[in-house]
C-alpha positions as CSV (number, residue, x, y, z in Angstrom):
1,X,-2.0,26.8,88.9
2,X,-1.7,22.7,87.5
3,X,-3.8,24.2,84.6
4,X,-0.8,26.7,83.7
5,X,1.6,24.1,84.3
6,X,-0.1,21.8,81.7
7,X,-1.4,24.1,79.6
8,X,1.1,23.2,76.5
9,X,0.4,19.6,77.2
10,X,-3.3,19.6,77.5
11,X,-3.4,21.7,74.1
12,X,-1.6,20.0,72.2
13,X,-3.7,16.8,72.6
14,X,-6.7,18.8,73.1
15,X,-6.2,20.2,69.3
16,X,-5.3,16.9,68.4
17,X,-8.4,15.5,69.6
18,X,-10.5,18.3,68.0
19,X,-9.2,18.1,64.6
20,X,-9.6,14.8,64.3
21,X,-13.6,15.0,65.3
22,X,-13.6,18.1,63.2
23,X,-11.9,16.4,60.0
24,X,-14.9,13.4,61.0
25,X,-17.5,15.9,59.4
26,X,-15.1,17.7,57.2
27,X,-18.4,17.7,54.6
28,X,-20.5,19.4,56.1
29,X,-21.0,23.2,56.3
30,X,-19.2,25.4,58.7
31,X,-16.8,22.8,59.8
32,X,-13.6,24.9,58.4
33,X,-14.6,27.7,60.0
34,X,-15.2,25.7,63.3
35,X,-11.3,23.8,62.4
36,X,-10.0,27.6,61.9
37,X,-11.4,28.6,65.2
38,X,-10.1,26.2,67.3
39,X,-6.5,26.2,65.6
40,X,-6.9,30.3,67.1
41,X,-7.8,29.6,70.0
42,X,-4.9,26.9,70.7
43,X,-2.8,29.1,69.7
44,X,-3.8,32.0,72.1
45,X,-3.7,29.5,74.6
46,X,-0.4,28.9,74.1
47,X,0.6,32.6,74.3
48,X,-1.8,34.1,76.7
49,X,-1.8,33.4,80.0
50,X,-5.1,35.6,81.0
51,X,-7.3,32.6,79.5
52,X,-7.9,30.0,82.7
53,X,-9.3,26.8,83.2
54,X,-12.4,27.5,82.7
55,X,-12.5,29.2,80.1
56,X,-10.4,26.5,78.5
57,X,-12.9,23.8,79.7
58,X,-16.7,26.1,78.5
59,X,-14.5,26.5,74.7
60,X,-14.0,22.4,74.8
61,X,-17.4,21.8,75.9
62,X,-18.8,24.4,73.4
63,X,-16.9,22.6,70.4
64,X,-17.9,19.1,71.4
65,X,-21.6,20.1,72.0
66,X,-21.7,21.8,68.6
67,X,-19.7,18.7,66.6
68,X,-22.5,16.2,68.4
69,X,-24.8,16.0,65.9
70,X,-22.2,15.9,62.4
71,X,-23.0,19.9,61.8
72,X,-22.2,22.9,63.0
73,X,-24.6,26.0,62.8
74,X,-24.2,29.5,62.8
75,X,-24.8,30.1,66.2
76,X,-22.4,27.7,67.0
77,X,-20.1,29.1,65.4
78,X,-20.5,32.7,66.9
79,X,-20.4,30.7,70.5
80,X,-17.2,29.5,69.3
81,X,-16.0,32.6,68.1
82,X,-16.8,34.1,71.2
83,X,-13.8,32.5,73.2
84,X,-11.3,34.0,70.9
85,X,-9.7,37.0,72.4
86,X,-9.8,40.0,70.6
């Protein structure tokens, strides 16, 4: 319930957060797709109220885990892509 309550807050510095360690490694490949993903799925977040805290904390943990060593793979990206409602 705090989760929905914060959930415009915690995004927006979420996003903020993520761009900025995203635009770190703008070089390397995959990273735009990655920056594209998570600009989706902050937006959803911000519309749809079926996606919970957990989900919202696996999607964070995903994208940090995937940034951690300065590339982002393939199947990294299709774990990303998998939090993105359809």
């Amino acid at each position: 319930m705090a989760f929905n309550y914060l959930r415009d807050f915690t995004s927006s510095f979420m996003l903020d957060d993520l761009s900025a360690t995203l635009n770190s490694i703008a070089g390397s490949a995959n990273a735009t797709e990655m920056k594209n993903l998570v600009t989706q799925y902050f937006d959803q977040l911000k519309t749809n109220p079926s996606i919970d805290f957990q989900n919202f904390q696996n999607f964070i943990v995903s994208v940090k885990n995937s940034v951690l060593d300065n590339q982002i793979t393939s199947t990294e990206l299709e774990l990303v892509r998998s939090f993105i409602l359809k």
